[in-house]
N, C-alpha and C positions, 0 to 999 in steps of 0.2 A: 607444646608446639613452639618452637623455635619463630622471633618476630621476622613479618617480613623485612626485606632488606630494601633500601632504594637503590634504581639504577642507574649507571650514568648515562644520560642524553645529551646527544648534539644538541644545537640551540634549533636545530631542523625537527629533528625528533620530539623535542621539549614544545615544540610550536604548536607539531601535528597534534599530540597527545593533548595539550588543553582545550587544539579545539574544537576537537573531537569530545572530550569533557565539557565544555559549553552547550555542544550543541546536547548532550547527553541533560547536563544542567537543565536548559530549559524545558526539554519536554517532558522531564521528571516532575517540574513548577506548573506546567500546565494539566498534568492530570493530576496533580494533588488540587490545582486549585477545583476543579472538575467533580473530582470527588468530595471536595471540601465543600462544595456549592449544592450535591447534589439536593433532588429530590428525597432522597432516603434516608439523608444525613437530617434533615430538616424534619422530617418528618420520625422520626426516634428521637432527637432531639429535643423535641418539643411535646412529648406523648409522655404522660405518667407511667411509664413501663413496668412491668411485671414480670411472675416467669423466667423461661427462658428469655427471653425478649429481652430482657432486662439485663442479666447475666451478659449476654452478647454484645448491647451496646455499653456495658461499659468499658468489655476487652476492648471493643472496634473504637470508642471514643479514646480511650488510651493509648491504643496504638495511633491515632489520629495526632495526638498531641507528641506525640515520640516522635512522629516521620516528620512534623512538622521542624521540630528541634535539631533530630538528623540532621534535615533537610538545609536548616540552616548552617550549622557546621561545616557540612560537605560543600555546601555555593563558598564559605567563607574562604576555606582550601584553595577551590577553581580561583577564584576574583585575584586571589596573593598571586599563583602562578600567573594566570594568564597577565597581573600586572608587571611582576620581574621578566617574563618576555615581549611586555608591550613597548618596555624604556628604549628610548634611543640612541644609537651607536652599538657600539659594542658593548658586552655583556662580559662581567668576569667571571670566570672559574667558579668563582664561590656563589655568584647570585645563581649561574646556571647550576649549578650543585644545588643547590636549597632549591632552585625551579624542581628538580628532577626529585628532588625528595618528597618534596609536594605532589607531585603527582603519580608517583611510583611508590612511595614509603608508607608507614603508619601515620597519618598527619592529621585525620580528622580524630578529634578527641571526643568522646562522647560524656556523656555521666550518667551513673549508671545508678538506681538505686539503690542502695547497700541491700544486703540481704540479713537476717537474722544470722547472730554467732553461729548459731548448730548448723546452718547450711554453706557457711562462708567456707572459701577455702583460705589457709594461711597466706597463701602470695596475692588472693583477692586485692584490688584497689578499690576505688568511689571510682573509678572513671577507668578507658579503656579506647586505644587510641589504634583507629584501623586506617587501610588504605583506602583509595577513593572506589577502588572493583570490589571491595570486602564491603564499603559501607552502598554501595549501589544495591549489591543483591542483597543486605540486608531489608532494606526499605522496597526493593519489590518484593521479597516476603510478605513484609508488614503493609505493602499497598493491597497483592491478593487478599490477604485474610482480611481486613477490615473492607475493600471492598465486595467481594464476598457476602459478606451483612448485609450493607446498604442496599445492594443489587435486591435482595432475595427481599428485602422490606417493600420496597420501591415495585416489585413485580409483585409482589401480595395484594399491594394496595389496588395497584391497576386491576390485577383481575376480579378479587372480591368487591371493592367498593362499588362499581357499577352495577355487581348483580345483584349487591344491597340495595341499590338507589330504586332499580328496577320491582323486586320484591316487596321492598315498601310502600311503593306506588301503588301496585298490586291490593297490598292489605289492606292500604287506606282507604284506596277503593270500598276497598268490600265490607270496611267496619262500617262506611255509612252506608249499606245497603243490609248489614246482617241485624241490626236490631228493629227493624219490620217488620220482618220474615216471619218471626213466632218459631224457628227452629232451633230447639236446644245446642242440638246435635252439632249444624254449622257452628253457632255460637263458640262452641267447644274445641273444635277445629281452628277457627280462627282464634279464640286468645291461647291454642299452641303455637302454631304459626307465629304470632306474635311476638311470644315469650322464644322463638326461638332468634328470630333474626335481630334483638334484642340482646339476645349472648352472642350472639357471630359477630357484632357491630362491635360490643364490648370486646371480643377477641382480638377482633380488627384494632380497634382504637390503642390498646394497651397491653396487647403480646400478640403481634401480625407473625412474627417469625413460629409460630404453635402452628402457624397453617403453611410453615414451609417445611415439604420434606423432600430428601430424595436428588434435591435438587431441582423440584420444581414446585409450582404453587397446589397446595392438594386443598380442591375444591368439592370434596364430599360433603361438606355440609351446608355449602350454599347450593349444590345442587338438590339436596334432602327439599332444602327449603323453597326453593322454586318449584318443585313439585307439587308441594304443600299450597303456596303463595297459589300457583295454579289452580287446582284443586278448591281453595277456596273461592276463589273469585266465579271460578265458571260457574259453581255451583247457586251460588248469590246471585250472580248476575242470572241466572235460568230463573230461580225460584221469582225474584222481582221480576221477570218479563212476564211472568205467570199471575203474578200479583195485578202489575199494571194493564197485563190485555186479558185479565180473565171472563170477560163478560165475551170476547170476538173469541177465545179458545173455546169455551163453551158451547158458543154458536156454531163453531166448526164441527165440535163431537157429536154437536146433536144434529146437524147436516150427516154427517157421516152414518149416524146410526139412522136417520131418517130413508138415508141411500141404501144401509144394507135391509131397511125393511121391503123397500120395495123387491129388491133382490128378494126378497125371500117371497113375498107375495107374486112374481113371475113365477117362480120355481116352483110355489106349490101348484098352480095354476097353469103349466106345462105338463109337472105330475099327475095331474087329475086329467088332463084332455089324452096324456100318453095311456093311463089305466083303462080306460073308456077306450080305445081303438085297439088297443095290443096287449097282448099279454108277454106279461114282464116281470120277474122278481121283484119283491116288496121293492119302494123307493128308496132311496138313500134322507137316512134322516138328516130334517135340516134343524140349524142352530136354533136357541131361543132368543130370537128379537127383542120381547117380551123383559125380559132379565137385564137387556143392557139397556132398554129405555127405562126402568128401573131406575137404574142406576146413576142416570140423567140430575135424578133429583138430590143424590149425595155432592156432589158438584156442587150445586147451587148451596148446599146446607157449607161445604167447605169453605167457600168464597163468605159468607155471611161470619164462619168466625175465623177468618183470616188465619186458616190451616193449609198455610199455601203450600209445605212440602206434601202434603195428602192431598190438597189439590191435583198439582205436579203428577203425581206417579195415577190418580186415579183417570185423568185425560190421558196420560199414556198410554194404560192401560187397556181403557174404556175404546178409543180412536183404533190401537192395533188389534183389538179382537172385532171393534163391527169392520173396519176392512177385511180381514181374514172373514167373516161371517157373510158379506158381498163377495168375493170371491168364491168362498164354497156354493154357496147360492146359486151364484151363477152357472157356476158347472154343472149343478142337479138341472137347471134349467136348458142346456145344452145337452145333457145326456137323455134327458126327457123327450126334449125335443128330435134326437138324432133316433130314437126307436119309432117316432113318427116318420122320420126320411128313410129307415129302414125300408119299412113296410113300403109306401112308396117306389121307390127305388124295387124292390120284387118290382110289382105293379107295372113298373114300364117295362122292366125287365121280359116279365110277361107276356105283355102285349107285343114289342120288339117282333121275339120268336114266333106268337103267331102270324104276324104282319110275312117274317119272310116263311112260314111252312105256305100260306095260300100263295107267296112268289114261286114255290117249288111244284106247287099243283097237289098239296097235299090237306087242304082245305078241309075235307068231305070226310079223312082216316078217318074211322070210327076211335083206331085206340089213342091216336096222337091227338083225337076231341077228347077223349075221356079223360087222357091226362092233364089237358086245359082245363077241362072243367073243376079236376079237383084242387087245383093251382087256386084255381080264380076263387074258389068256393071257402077256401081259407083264405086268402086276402081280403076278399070283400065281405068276409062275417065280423065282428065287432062282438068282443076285442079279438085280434088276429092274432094264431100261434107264428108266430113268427120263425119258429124255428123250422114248425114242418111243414109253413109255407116254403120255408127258402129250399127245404129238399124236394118239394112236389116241383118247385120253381125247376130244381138243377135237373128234377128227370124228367120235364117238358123239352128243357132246352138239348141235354142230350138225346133223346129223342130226334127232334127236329135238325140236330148236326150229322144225324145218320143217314137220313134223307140224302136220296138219290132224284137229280132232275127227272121230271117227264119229260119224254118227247113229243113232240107236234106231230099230231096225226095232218097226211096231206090230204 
């Protein structure tokens, strides 16, 4: 490639162009200083790196130290023009030519490090002397790629560190609750947990770029670990609430199971008044009471050797079967009780219809008494067929709906 050429500039032209280069100058100085100061820079910088991580900040720190070098060359350019245009009076030919060279021509000279013989080419130099639009988009090159790094370290940090800080919160928690407990199992749980956000912190500290991909921060395994962090904690913190209120949980279960005894004592005691008046399909069997006040007493043995996750699951247990045992209870005791309202319910039913056959003047029917009688004669015997009450019931009452008024003799 043929070198560029400079152009000739009016001293108008030669003015605009630097200062338009100045103002390019500074905000070039301003986000290098920007990036020189960042957080990511600082934070690589100062980290025994590893890895990838490692490999990256030394391309990005190299190129840091290069743009920096550019950087100066390229201001050193602008400062000479903009000075041969700042002089006062008139300008000659030749200063304005060397202005215009300066800012149009190859002027910033760089150095370049030599390369080895085998890759050099023969017209290769040490150095390499560009324009000031060649050496601008060189150094935004070399700004993207090195910022780039910084950026992706710098948003690593921010997202993982927090959720490190958090998790570890978490475990801490829970290590001085889990060696109480007597459970292997947690135990085992928490020093994985442990050991894991141990390596993520390690990850973090000394190759943060391992957890950038894509282009963005990949947080799989601080979310593994908050899972984890979760998981143990709640579980610790349940099994110690159980440790510390286990005499008031106990109290509770055996409430509970005290509650479904009675329930069960209504219900048989429903059963037996229903058998004795009606006849009814065997009862619905009910639970054994009996077995879960039993079991009242493993409780108390669990509590005595501090087996607080069989504590734990046996009050669970214990608590959701005598409610469910109160509940079924209860039902036997309303379904008991509702073959008594059965009967009943005939019974008025009963009476109802003959109340209006003597409104209709049919009091005295020999067959519409006979049908009463056999109605009444199965409701009022003990235990009552219920069923062929309710049909002797339905052909009273059709009976009686067939009925025609008397009239009044005058």
């Amino acid at each position: 490639m043929s070198p560029a050429v400079a152009l000739m500039l009016t001293r108008e032209q030669a003015q605009a162009a630097v200062t338009q280069a100045s103002a390019e100058r500074d905000a070039i100085q301003a986000n290098l200083l920007e990036l020189d100061g960042s957080f990511g820079k600082r934070l690589l910088a100062g980290a025994a790196l590893t890895g990838g991580s490692q490999q990256r900040w030394e391309g990005a720190s190299a190129a840091l130290v290069t743009l920096w070098d550019t950087f100066t060359a390229y201001s050193a350019v602008v400062d000479k023009a903009a000075e041969i245009l700042a002089a006062p009076g008139r300008i000659s030919a030749a200063r304005l030519e060397e202005a215009g060279a300066l800012l149009t021509g190859p002027s910033v000279r760089l150095a370049r490090v030599a390369r080895p013989l085998v890759q050099r080419e023969i017209t290769a130099r040490g150095d390499e002397q560009l324009t000031l639009e060649a050496t601008v988009r060189g150094m935004r090159a070399a700004f993207s790629d090195a910022a780039e790094v910084l950026t992706a370290a710098e948003a690593v940090w921010n997202e993982i560190s927090d959720g490190l800080r958090l998790a570890g919160a978490d475990l801490d928690q829970a290590a001085r609750q889990v060696p109480g407990l007597g459970d292997a199992g947690l135990a085992n749980l928490l020093a994985m947990a442990q050991q894991n956000l141990a390596s993520l912190r390690d990850t973090l500290n000394h190759d943060p770029l391992a957890l950038w991909d894509a282009g963005q921060v990949d947080t799989a395994r601080l979310e593994r670990l908050r899972r984890q962090a979760e998981a143990v904690t709640t579980r610790a913190g349940e099994l110690a609430t159980v440790r510390d209120d286990a005499e008031r949980q106990i109290a509770r279960a055996a409430a509970i199971v005290s509650a479904a005894r009675q329930a069960w004592q209504d219900a048989a005691a429903a059963q037996q008044r229903a058998a004795a008046k009606v006849v009814a399909p065997d009862p619905e069997r009910l639970p054994d009471i009996d077995a879960l006040a039993a079991r009242l007493q493993d409780l108390d043995q669990a509590k005595a050797a501090g087996r607080w996750t069989a504590l734990a699951s046996d009050l669970d247990l214990i608590v959701t079967e005598a409610a469910a045992a109160e509940a079924h209870c209860r039902d036997a005791e309303q379904a008991a009780a509702g073959l008594i309202g059965r009967r009943d319910e005939l019974r008025g039913l009963l009476e109802a219809y003959r109340a209006k056959a003597a409104a209709l003047g049919a009091a005295e029917d020999p067959a519409l008494d006979a049908a009463y009688r056999q109605a009444e004669g199965l409701l009022w015997t003990a235990p009552a067929d219920l069923d062929a009450a309710a049909a002797a019931v339905a052909g009273y009452q059709r009976a009686v709906l067939a009925l025609r008024p008397q009239g009044r003799r005058a």
